[in-house]
N, C-alpha and C positions, 0 to 999 in steps of 0.2 A: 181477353181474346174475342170478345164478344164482338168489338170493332171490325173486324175482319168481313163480315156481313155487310160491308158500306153501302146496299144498297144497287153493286154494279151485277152486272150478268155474272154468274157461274159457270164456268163450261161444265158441256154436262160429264156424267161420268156414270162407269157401268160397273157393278162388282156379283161378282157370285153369290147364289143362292147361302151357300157355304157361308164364304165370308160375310154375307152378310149380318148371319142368324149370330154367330160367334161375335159380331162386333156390336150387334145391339146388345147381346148379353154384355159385354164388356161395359158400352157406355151404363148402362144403367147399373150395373155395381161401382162405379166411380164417381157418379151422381154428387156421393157426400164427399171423397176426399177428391176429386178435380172438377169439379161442377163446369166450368165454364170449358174445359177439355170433352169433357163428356155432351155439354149443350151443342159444341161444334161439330164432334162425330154426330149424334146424332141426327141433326140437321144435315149435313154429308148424304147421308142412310136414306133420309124422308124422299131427297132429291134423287136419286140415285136409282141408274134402270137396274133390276133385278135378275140374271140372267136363270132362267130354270136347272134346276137341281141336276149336275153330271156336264153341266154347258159353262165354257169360260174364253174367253176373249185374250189371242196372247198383245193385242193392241193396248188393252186398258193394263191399268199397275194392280197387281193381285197381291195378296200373301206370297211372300217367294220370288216375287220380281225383282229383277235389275234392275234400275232408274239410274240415267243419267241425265242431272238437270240442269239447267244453269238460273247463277242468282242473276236477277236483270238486271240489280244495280250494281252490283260487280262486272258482272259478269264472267267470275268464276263457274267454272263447269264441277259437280260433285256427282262422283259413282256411288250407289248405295242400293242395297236387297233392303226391302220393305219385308218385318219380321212380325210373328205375335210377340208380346212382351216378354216372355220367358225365351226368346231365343236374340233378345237383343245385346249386342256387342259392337258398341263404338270403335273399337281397336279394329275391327275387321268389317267396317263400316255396313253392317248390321242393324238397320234402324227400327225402331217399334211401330208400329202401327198407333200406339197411343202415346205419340207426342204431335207438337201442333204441324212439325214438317211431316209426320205421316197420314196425318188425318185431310192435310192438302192433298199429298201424293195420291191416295187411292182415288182407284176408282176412272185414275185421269188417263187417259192417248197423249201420243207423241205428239210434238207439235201445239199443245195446248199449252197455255196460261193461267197461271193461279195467283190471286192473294192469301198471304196465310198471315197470323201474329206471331211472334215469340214470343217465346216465356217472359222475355222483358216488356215487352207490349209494343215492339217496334213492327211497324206493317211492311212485309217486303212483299215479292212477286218474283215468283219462278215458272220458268219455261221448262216445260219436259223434251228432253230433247230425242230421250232413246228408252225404249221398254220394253225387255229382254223377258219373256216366256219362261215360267218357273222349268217345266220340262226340255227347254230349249239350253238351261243353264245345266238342269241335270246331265241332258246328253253329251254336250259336250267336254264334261270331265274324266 
């Protein structure tokens, strides 16, 4: 995964106080069994505006977001809540936070561009096209 870093710009990206602290705990107990998972999050984290404790952005992708993205080289469009690990379910497109497409996803605005790797080591790039406010999703059910 480490390719993914090629050197191009980053767009940047803002996550919660919150999410932050939980997601560097996360990378660093993963360290031994996803090393190069956990090197990408946290590189993510280092790069990443912090927003203060109680303060969240319904623009950026949070814990709890909606993202709808599209793959560029498809460009297939996919719906998906960005989850913590314990609440992830592919069936109800449910995705984790610590897989390489959620360690893209956070943190990013609509309208933005990312490169990420797969698990296979193939480099794609996705567009965020829509990012739906965890509270935003609550209300309206």
């Amino acid at each position: 995964m480490s390719s993914r870093s090629s050197g191009r710009s980053r767009p940047p990206i803002v996550v919660t106080s919150e999410d932050h602290h939980k997601l560097s705990r996360i990378a660093a107990g993963a360290v031994n069994t996803m090393p190069e998972l956990a090197a990408e999050l946290s590189a993510e984290l280092d790069r990443a505006r912090i927003l203060p404790q109680g303060r969240s952005s319904g623009e950026h992708v949070r814990i709890g977001s909606e993202v709808r993205f599209r793959d560029d080289t498809s460009g297939k469009e996919t719906t998906v809540t960005l989850v913590w690990p314990e609440d992830a379910d592919i069936a109800v497109n449910k995705i984790s936070v610590v897989t390489p497409i959620g360690v893209a996803l956070i943190g990013m605005a609509g309208g933005r561009s990312i490169e990420w790797t797969t698990r296979s080591g193939d480099i794609k790039r996705l567009t965020v096209m829509m990012v739906r406010d965890p509270l935003d999703a609550l209300s309206s059910n």
